[in-house]
DRENKOL-782972 format. One record per residue (C-alpha): residue number from 0; residue in one letter; x, y, z. Coordinates in Angstrom, 2 decimals. Layout:
(r NUM a (X Y Z))
...
//
This chain:
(r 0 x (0.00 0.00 0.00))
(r 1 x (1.75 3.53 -0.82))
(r 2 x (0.11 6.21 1.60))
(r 3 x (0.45 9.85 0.33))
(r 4 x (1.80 11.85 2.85))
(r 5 x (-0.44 15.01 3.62))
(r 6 x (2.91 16.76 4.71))
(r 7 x (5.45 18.46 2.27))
(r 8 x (8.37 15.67 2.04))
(r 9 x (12.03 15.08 0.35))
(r 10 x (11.70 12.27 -2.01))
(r 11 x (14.84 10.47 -2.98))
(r 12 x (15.08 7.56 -5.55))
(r 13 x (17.83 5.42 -5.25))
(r 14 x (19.24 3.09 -7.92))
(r 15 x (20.70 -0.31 -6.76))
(r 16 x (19.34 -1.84 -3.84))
(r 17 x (22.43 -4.00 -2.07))
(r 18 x (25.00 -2.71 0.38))
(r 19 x (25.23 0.78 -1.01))
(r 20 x (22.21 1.28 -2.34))
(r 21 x (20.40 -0.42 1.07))
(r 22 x (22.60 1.37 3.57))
(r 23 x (21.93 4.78 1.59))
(r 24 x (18.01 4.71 1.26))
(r 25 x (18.28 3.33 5.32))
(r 26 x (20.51 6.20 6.11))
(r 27 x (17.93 8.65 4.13))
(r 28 x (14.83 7.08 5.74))
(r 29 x (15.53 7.57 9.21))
(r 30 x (16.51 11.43 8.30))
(r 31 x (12.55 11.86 7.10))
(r 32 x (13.50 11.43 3.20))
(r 33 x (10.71 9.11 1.51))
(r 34 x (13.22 7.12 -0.70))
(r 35 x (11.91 4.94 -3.60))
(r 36 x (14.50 1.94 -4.25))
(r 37 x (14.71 0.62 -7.56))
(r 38 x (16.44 -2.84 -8.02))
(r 39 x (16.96 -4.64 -11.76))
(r 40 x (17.03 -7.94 -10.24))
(r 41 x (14.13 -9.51 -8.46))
(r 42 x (16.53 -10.22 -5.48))
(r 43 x (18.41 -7.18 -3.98))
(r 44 x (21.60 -8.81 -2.77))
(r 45 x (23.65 -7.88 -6.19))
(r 46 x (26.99 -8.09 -5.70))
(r 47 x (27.36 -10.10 -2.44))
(r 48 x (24.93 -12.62 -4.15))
(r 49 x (26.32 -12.65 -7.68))
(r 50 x (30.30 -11.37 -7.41))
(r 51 x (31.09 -12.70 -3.57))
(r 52 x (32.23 -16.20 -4.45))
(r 53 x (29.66 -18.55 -2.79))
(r 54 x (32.16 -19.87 -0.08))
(r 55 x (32.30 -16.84 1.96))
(r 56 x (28.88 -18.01 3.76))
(r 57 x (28.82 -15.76 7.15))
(r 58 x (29.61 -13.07 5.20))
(r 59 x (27.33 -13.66 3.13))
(r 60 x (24.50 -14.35 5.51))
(r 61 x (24.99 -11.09 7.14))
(r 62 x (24.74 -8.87 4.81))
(r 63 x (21.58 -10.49 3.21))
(r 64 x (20.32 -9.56 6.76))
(r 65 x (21.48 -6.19 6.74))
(r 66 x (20.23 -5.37 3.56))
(r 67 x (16.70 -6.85 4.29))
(r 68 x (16.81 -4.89 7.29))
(r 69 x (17.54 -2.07 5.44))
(r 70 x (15.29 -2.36 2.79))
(r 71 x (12.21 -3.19 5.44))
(r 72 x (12.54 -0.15 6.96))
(r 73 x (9.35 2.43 7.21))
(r 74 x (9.91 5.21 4.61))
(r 75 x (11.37 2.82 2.14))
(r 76 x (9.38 1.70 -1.22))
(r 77 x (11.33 -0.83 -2.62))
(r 78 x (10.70 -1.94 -6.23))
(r 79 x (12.23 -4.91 -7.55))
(r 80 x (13.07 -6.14 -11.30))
(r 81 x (13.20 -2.57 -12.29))
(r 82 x (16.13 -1.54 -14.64))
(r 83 x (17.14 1.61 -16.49))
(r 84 x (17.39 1.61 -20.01))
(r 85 x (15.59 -1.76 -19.97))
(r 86 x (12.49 -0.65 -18.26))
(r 87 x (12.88 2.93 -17.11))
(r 88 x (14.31 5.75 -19.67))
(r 89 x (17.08 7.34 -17.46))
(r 90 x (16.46 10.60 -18.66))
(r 91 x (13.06 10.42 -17.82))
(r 92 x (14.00 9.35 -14.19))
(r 93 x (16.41 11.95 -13.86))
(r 94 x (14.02 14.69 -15.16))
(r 95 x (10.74 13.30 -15.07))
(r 96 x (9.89 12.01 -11.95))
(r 97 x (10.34 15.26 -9.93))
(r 98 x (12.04 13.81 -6.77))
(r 99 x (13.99 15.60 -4.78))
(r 100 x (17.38 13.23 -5.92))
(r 101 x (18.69 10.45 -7.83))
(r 102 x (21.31 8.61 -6.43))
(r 103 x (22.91 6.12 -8.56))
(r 104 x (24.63 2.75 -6.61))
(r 105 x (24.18 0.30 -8.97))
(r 106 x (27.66 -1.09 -8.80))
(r 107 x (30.18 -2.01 -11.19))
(r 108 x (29.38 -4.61 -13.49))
(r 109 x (30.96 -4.56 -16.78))
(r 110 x (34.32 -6.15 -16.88))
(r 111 x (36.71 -4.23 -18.08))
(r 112 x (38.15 -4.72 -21.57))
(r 113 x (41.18 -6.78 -22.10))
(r 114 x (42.64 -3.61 -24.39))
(r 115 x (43.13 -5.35 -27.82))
(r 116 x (39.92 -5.53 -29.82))
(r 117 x (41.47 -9.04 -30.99))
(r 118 x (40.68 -10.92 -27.72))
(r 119 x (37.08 -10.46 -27.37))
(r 120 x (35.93 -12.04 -30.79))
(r 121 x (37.13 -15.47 -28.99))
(r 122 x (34.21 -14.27 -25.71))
(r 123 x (33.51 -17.85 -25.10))
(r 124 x (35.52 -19.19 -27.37))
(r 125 x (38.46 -19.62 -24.97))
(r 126 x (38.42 -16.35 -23.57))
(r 127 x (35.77 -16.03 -20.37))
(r 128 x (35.63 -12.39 -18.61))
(r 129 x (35.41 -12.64 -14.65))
(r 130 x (31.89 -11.51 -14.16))
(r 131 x (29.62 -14.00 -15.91))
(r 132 x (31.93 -16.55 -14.80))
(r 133 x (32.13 -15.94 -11.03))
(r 134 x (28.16 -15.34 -11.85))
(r 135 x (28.14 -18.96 -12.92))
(r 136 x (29.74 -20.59 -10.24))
(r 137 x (27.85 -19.14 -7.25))
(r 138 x (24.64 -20.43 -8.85))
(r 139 x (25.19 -23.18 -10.96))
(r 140 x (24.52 -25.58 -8.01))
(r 141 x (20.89 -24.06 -7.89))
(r 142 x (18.50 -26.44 -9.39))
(r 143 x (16.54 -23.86 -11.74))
(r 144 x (19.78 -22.16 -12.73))
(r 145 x (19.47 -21.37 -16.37))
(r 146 x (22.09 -18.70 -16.89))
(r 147 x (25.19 -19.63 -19.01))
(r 148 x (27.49 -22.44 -17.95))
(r 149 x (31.60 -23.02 -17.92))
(r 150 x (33.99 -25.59 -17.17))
(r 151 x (36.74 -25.03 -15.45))
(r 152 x (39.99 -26.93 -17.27))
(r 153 x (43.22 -27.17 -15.56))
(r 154 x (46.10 -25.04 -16.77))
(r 155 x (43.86 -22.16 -16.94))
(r 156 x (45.55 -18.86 -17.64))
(r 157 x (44.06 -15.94 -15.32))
(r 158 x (45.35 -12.40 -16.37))
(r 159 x (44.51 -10.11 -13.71))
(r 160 x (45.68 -8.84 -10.11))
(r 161 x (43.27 -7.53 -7.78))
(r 162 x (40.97 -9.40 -5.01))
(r 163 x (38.84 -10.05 -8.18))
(r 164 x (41.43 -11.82 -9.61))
(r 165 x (42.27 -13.97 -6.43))
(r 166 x (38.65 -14.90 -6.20))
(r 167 x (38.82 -16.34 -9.83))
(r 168 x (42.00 -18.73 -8.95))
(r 169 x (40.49 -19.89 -6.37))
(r 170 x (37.82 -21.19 -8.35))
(r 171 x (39.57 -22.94 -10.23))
(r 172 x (41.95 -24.62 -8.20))
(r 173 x (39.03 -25.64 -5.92))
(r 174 x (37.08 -26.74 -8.49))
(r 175 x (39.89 -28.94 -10.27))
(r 176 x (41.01 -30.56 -6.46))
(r 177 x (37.65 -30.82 -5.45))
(r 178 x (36.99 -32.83 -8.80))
(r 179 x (40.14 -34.73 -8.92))
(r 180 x (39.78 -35.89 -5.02))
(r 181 x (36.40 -37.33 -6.04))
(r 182 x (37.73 -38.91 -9.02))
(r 183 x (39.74 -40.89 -6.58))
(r 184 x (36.64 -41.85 -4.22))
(r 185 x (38.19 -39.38 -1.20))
(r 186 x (35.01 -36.81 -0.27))
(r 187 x (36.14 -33.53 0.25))
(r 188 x (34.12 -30.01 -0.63))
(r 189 x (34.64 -26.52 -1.68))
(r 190 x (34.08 -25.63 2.41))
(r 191 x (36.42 -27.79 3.30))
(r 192 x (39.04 -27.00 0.66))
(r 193 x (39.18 -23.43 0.72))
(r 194 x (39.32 -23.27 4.98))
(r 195 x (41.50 -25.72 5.27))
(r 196 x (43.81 -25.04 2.20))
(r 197 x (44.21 -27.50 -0.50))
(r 198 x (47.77 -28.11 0.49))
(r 199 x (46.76 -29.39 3.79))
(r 200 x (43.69 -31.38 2.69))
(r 201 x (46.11 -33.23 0.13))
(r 202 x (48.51 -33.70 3.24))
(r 203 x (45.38 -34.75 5.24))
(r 204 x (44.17 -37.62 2.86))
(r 205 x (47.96 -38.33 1.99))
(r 206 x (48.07 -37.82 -1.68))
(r 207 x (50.52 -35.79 -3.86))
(r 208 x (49.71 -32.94 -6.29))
(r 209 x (51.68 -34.29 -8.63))
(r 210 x (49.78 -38.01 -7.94))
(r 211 x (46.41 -36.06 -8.50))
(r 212 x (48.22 -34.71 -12.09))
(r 213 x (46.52 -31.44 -11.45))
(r 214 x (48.76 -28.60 -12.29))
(r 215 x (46.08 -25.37 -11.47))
(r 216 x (46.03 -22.28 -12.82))
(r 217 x (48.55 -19.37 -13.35))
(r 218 x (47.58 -15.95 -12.42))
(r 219 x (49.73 -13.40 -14.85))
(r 220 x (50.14 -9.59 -13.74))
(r 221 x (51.50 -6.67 -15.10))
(r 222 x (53.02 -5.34 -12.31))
(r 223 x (54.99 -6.56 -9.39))
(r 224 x (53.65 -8.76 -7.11))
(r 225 x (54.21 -5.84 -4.08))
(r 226 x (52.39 -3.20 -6.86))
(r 227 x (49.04 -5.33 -6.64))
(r 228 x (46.30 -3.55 -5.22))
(r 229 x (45.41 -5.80 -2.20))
(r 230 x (45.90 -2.95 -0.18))
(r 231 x (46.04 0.56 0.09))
(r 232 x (48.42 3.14 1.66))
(r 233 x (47.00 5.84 4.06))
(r 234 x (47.10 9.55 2.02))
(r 235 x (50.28 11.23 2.32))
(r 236 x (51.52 8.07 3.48))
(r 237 x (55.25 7.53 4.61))
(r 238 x (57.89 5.73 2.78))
(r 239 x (57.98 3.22 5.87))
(r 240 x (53.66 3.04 5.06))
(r 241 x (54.36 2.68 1.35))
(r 242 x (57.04 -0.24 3.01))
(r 243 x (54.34 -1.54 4.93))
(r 244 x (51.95 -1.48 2.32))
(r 245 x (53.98 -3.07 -0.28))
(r 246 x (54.80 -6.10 2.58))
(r 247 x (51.02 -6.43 2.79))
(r 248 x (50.20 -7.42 -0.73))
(r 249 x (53.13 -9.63 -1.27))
(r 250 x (52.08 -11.26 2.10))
(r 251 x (48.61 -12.01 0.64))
(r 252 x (49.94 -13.50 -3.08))
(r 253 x (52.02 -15.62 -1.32))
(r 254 x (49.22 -17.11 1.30))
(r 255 x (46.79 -17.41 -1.71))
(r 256 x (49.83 -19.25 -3.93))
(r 257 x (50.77 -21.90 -0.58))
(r 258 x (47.19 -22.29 0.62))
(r 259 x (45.63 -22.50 -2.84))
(r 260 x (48.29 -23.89 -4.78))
(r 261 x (47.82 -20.92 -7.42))
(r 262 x (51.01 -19.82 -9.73))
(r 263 x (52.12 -16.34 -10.14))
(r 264 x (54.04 -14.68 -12.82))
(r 265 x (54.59 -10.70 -12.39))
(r 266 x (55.85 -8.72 -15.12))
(r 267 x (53.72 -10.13 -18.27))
(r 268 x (51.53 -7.89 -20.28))
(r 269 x (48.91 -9.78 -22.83))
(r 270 x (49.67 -8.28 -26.11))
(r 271 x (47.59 -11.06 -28.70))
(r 272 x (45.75 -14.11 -28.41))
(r 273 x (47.11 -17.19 -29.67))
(r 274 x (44.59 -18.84 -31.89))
(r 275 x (43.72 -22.18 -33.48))
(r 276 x (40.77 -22.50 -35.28))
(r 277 x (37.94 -20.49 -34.31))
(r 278 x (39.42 -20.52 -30.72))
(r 279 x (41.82 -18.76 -28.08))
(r 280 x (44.37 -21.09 -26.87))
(r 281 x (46.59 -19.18 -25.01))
(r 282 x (47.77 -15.41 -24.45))
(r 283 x (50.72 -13.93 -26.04))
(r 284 x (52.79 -11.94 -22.99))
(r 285 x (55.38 -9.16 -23.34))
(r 286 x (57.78 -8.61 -19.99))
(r 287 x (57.60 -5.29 -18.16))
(r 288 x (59.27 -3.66 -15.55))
(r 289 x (58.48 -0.69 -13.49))
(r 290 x (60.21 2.66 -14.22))
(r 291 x (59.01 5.33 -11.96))
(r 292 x (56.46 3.69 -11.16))
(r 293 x (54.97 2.90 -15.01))
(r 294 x (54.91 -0.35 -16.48))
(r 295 x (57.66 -0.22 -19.70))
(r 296 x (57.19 -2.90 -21.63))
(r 297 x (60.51 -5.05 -22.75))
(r 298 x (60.85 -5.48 -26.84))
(r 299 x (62.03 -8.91 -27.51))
(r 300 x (60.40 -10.63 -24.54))
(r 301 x (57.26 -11.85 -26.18))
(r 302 x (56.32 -15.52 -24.50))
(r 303 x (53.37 -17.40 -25.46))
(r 304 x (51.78 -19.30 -22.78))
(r 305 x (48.68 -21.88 -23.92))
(r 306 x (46.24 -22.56 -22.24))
(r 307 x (42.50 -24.13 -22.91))
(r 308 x (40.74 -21.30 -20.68))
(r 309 x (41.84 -17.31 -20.39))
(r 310 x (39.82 -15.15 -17.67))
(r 311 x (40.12 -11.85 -17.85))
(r 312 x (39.96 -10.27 -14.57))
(r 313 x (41.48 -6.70 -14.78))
(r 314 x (38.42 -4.90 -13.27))
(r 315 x (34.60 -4.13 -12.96))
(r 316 x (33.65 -0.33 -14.48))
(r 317 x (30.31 0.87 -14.71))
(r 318 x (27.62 -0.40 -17.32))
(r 319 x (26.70 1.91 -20.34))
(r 320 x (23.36 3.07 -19.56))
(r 321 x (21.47 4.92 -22.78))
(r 322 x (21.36 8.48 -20.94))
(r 323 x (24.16 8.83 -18.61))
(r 324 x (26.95 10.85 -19.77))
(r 325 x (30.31 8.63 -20.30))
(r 326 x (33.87 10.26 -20.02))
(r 327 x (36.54 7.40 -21.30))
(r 328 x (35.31 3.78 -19.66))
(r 329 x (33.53 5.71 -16.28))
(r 330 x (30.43 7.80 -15.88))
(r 331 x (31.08 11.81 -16.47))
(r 332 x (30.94 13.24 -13.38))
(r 333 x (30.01 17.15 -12.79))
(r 334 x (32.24 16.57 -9.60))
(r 335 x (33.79 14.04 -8.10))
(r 336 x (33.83 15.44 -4.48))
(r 337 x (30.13 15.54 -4.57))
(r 338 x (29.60 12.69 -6.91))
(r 339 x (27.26 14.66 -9.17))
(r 340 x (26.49 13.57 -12.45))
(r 341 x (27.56 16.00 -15.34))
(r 342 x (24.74 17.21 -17.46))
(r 343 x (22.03 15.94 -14.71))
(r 344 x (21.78 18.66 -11.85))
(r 345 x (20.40 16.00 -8.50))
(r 346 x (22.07 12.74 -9.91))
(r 347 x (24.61 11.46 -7.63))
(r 348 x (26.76 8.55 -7.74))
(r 349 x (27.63 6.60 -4.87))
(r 350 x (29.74 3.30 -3.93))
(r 351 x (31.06 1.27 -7.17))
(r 352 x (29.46 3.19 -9.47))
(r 353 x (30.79 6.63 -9.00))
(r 354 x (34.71 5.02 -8.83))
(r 355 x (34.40 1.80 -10.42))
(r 356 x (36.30 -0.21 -8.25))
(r 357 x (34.85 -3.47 -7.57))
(r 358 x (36.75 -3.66 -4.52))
(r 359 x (34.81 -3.34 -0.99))
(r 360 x (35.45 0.40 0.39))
(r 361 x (36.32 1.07 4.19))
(r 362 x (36.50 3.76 6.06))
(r 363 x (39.44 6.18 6.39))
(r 364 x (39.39 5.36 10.20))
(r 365 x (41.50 2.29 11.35))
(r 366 x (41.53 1.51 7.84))
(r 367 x (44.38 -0.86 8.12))
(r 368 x (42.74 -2.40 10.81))
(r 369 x (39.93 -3.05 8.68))
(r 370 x (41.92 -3.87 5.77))
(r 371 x (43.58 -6.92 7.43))
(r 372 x (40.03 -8.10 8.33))
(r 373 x (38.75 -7.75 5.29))
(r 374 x (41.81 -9.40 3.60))
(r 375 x (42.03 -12.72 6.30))
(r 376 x (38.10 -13.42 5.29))
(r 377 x (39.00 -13.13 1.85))
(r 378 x (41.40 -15.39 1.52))
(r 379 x (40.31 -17.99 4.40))
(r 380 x (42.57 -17.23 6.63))
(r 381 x (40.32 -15.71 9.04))
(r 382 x (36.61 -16.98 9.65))
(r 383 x (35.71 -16.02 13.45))
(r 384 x (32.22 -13.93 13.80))
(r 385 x (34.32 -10.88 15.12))
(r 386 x (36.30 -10.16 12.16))
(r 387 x (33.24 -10.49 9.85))
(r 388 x (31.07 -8.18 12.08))
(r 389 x (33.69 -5.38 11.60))
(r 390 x (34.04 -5.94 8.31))
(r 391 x (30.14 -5.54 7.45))
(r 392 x (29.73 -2.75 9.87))
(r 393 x (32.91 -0.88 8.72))
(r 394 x (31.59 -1.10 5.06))
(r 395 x (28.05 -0.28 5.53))
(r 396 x (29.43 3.01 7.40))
(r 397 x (31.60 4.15 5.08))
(r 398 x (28.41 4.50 2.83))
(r 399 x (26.56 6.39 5.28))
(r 400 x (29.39 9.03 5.51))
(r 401 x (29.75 9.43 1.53))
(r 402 x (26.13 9.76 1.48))
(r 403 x (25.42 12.32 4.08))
(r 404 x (27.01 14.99 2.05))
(r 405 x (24.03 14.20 -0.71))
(r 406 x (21.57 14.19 1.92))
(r 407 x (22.09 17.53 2.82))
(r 408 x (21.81 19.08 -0.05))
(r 409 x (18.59 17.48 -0.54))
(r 410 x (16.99 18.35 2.49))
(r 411 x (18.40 22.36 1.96))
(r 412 x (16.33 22.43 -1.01))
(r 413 x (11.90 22.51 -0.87))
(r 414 x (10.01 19.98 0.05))
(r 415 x (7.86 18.18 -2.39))
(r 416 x (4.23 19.10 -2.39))
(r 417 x (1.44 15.89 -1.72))
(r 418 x (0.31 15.80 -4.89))
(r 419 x (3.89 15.82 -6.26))
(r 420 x (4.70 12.95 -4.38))
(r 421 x (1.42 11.73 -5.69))
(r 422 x (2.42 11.63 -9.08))
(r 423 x (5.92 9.71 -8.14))
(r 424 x (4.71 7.42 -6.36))
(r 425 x (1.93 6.43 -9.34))
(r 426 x (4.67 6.10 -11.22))
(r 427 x (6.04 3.46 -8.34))
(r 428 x (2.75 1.57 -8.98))
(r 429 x (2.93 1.00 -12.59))
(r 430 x (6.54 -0.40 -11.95))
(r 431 x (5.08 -2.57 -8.89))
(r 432 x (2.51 -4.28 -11.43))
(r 433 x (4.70 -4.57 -14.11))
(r 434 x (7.34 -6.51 -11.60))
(r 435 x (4.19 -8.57 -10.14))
(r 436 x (4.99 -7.15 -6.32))
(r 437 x (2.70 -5.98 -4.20))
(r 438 x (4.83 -4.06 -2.02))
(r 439 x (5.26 -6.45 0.85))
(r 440 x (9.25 -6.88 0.90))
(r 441 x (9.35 -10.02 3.53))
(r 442 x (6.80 -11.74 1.25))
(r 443 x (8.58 -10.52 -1.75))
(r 444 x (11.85 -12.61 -1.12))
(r 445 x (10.52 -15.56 0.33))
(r 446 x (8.67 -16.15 -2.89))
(r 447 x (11.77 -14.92 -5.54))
(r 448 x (14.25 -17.00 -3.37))
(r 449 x (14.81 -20.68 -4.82))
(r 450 x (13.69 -22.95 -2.54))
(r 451 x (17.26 -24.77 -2.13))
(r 452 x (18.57 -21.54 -1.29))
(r 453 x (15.76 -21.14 1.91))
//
């Protein structure tokens, strides 16, 4: 049921409804802003459903429950299966409507290009980008799944080198072990192998790699292994913090390369498939170094390495929406201190979207604190309640302080009239009945959510 207030009220409408978008339209709510929530999906968990590799299950578990919370909260119209350009004209949002704002946090989602228009005519032909595929493996065990499908083939080349990037080997090398240990009637699962470490369940059950005959896959980076961005200095940070830092990210290769069995090889820079057929069957590398801090790359160093599967996991940038302005592979923003959209006076960006990072944000405060958290439940090596509790809480706050700037400057403006909000919120109806939903959120996702997932 959507009352019409009979009181002059902000309305804010708020793209993307998982931990940015959630946290944001909570954060709005309890400062008196009605704010309208518009999800493309039917569920509203986005990333932490569909990029959060399936394994990480507390963490998981918690932020479904913060986001429901969120999302259940008085003052908050949520609308699911809702998209822009698909079902909404942006422009028409942005202009249309007449709310008060439009805040865009609909994440990051479109992998970013390999570089050489040569590699994507072999998309599925060899070469797999790390969206759709980390999409794939966190619900191909669902029984309706019906989205595409992969298999993972060891000797996989990985070209990438963010947390992205880790969570890709990984799943591989747990899906080949996992495979070849059943092969050889010992019964072992992903749980087991990626807490434990594959290493030590092989030591466990006392059987070789080399017995198995799985080799695993290669992860190839441009950079240096201490250049991977696994962590992040403080600002104006100290050579002995850029030390630090540096110290950090090698740390965290080399736990994901003993615990996982993953090889690394820094310095390589994919210049051209190598092709057979109508396929990809390998990557063509060039050697780099770093001079002043820029990646040269080394003439007559070229090295083919084959391989029957290449993942591209260099990044997650923003999707090209008809109607938002683009500047290079980002949206054009008017500022980015205020995270206003060029061209669109009241559109903000927030989380992913406005930076494109598809890594999860933390505070400044006790960031490395929260960085080391963040980074032991990433890669296994830490799995108590406490560490995920900070983690969740840390991130959700760090929305709420990049979006109270925005929320000020909406409520400094007038208040929308009744029968404004009238006319906004008929607009919410015709997108309820369209989606089928009948505004009763609890309801809502215990009908949309498969029932082995309950």
């Amino acid at each position: 049921m959507l009352e019409i207030p009979k009181e002059p009220r902000h309305v804010v409408v708020v793209c993307g409804a998982a931990v940015a978008g959630s946290e944001a339209a909570a954060f709005s709510a309890e400062r008196g802003v009605l704010t309208i929530v518009l999800e493309q999906n039917v569920r509203p968990y986005g990333k932490i459903e569909d990029g959060l590799p399936r394994w990480h299950v507390a963490l998981r578990k918690q932020e479904y429950q913060r986001i429901d919370e969120n999302l259940s909260k008085p003052g908050i119209v949520f609308v699911p299966s809702t998209r822009i350009g698909r079902d909404l004209d942006f422009a028409e949002l942005a202009n249309g409507w007449g709310a008060s704002a439009v805040v865009l946090a609909h994440g990051a989602w479109r992998d970013r290009p390999l570089g050489i228009e040569a590699f994507d005519q072999y998309i599925d032909r060899g070469l797999v980008y790390q969206n759709p595929f980390v999409y794939w493996y966190n619900h191909y065990p669902e029984k309706a799944y019906d989205g595409p499908r992969y298999e993972v083939v060891d000797d996989a080349i990985v070209v990438g080198g963010g947390l992205a990037s880790i969570d890709v080997v990984k799943i591989i090398n747990l899906e080949l072990y996992e495979r070849a240990l059943r092969a050889r009637g010992i019964e072992t699962d992903m749980h087991e192998l990626e807490r434990q470490g594959i290493g030590k369940v092989l030591e466990k059950h006392k059987i070789t790699q080399q017995e198995l005959g799985v080799h695993g896959c290669t992860l190839f980076y441009r950079r240096r292994k201490r250049d991977m961005p696994l962590a992040s200095p403080p600002d104006n940070a100290t050579p002995e913090q850029l030390k630090k830092t540096e110290t950090v990210r090698e740390k965290v290769m080399d736990v994901c390369m003993r615990k996982y069995l993953v090889r690394f090889e820094e310095g390589h820079l994919p210049i051209a498939p190598l092709v057979e057929g109508d396929r990809m069957v390998g990557v063509r590398f060039r050697r780099t170094e770093i001079q002043g801090g820029k990646v040269v790359e080394l003439p007559g160093t070229e090295r083919d390495v084959r391989g029957p599967l290449t993942i591209s996991s260099i990044g997650s940038i923003p999707e090209i929406l008809p109607g938002i302005p683009m500047k290079s592979e980002l949206y054009q923003w008017k500022s980015w201190d205020t995270g206003e959209l060029a061209q669109y006076p009241g559109v903000y960006g927030l989380g992913n979207v406005l930076t494109g990072k598809g890594n999860i944000k933390v505070s400044r405060d006790n960031a490395r604190e929260i960085m080391e958290q963040m980074l032991g439940a990433y890669l296994g090596v830490r799995h108590d309640a406490e560490s995920i509790a900070i983690l969740s809480s840390e991130t959700h706050e760090a929305v709420r302080e990049s979006a109270a700037p925005i929320l000020d400057r909406v409520q400094s403006q007038p208040k929308l009239e009744p029968s404004q909000i009238a006319a906004i919120l008929e607009r919410v109806r015709a997108c309820w009945s369209r989606a089928g939903y009948d505004g009763d959120y609890r309801a809502w996702i215990a009908r949309v959510t498969p029932p082995d997932l309950q």
